[in-house]
C-alpha positions, 0 to 999 in steps of 0.5 A: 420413435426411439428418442423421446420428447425432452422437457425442461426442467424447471427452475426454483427461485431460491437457488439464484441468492445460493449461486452467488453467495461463494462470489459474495463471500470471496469478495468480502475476504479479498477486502479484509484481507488485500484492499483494506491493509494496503489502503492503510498502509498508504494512509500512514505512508501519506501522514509519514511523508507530511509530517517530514522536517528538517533533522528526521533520518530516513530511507529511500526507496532505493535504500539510502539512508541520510538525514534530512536537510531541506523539506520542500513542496515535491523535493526532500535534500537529504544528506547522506555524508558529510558535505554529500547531499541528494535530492529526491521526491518526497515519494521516494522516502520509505521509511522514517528512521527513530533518531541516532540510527545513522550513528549506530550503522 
């Protein structure tokens, strides 16, 4: 016989919690640091698109910028230049401009 008999090893209990704790720990960062800044940034996104009116100058996301003349349920008119306005989704507002930034461009 030149091999001999192998033997299991044997297994501890306190090993199992320590095998899963870097995936724990990667988890916990990947919330801090990926999921919960951009749930925010939807939430406020949300609040901004609510609260549009008549008046508020803003941005799409196609990078238009007007003044809003008409707030419907889905649709927002936004007026780009004198007697030239568009309509877009309510989604397609960015950003909302603070007041006399269209005069300033």
């Amino acid at each position: 016989m030149f091999i001999s008999n192998a033997y299991a090893a044997s297994a501890t209990t306190g090993n199992d919690l320590m095998s899963f704790l870097p995936l724990i720990v990667i988890f916990v960062l990947f919330y801090f640091m990926i999921i919960r800044p951009q749930m925010k940034a939807a939430k406020e996104q949300r609040a901004m698109i609510a609260a549009l009116q008549k008046g508020d100058e803003v941005v799409t996301s196609g990078g238009i910028v007007g003044k809003v003349s008409k707030v419907a349920e889905a649709f927002v008119t936004i007026e780009i230049a004198a007697n030239t306005e568009i309509t877009v989704q309510k989604q397609a507002i960015q950003t909302a401009l603070p007041k006399g930034t269209i005069k300033s461009l």
